[in-house]
N, C-alpha and C positions, 0 to 999 in steps of 0.2 A: 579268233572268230573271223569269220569270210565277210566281205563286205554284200551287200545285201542288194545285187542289181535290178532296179526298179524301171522296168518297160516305159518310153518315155508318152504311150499311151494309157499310163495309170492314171486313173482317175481319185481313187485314193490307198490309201494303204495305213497300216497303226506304227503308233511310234513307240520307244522304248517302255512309255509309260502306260499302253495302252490305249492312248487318246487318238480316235480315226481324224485323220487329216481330207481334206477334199480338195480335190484341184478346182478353182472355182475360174469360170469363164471371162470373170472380170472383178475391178476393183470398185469402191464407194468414191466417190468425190474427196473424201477426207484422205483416202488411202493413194492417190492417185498424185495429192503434193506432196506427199512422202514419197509415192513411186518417182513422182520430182526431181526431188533432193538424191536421194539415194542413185538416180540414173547419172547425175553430173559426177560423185564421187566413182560412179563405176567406168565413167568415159575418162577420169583422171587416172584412173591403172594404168598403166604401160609396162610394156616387154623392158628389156634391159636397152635392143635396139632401139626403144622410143625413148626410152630414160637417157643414151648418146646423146640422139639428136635433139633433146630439149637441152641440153650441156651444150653443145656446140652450137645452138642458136642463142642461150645467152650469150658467150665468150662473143661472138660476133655481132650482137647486140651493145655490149659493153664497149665492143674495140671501135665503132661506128663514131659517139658514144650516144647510146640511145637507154640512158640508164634507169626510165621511169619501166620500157619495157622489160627492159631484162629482170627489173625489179619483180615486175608482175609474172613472167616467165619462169623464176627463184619461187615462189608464191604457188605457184601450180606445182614445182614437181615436189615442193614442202607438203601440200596437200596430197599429193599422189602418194607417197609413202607414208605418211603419218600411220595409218592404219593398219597396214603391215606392220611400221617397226612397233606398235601396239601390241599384234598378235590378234587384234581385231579379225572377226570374220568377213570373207567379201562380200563386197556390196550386192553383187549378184545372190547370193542367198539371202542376203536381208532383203532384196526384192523379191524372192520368194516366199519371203512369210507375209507378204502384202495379199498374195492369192493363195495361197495353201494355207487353208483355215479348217479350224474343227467347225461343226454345226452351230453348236453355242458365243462363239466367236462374236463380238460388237464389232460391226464395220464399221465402225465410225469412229474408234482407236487404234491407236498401234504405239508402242514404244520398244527403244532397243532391246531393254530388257526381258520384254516378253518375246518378242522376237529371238534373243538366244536361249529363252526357255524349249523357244522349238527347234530350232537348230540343235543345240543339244541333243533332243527327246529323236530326234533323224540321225545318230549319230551312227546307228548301225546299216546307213543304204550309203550306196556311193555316191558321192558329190556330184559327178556329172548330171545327173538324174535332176537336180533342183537349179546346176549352174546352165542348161540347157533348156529346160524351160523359163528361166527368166532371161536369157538373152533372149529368148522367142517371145516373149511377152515386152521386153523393150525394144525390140526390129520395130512388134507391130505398130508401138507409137512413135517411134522414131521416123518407119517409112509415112507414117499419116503427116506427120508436122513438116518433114520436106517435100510433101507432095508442093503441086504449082498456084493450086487453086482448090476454094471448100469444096467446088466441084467433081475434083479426082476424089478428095474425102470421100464423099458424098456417094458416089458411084463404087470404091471400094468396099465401104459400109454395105452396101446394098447385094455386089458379091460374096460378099461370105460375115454371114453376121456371128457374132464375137463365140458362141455355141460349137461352131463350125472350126474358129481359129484353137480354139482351146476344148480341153476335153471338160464334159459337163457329170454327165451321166455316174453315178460308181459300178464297176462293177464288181457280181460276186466274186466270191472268191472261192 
């Protein structure tokens, strides 16, 4: 069976089990210190060329000896692959079941579990489709928290408000 390529202005679409999912424009307050967490595990991923250069900034950490660092440097890239050598899904899809909810959906929970209930239940569309909307859903707060000032916030907010950044609306089908 063909992977199932899903227009990255879907609004919603049904999963294996029949359950309509919604691309929703934003998250709850509860869902947003999970979006948190799950954003710091998805900035510990590295390419292999990042996984080098975190290897050769301990060894030169070590040889200085700067061994509390390199400790903490060992520490991150144990955490970078944990998940992987798991078999764990990426964290970028678990960020998208933070905002791809069915209607009935409590915003005010989440657990991994149910989260790979839906991954799963997505298992017939292509990946890109949900890994591409959740790096665009963590740009958006990532470029807001190194703006200079609440100011730039402030003024960004006001250019395009969160409807605008994400799609809202379903449409038919």
């Amino acid at each position: 069976m063909a992977l199932i390529q899903l227009p990255l202005e879907t609004n919603s679409f049904e999963g294996k089990s029949g359950k309509k999912y919604i691309v929703q424009p934003d998250v709850s307050v509860y869902r947003f210190q999970k979006f948190e967490q799950l954003q710091i595990e998805a900035q510990l991923l590295m390419s292999v060329s990042g996984f080098h250069q975190e290897v050769r900034k301990i060894r030169e950490l070590m040889e200085k000896p700067q061994f509390a660092s390199a400790s903490s440097a060992v520490v991150n890239l144990e955490n970078g692959t944990a998940r992987a050598m798991r078999g764990d899904p990426s964290p970028l899809l678990y960020i998208a079941t933070l905002f791809i909810c069915t209607d009935d959906e409590p915003q005010d929970a989440w657990s991994e579990a149910a989260a790979m209930e839906k991954i799963t239940d997505w298992g017939q569309y292509a990946a890109s489709f949900f890994l591409t909307l959740a790096a665009r859903f963590t740009a958006r707060y990532i470029q807001d928290f190194n703006s200079d000032s609440l100011n730039t916030l402030l003024q960004k907010a006001t250019e395009k408000s969160p409807e605008e950044a994400m799609p809202t609306k379903a449409k038919k089908k």
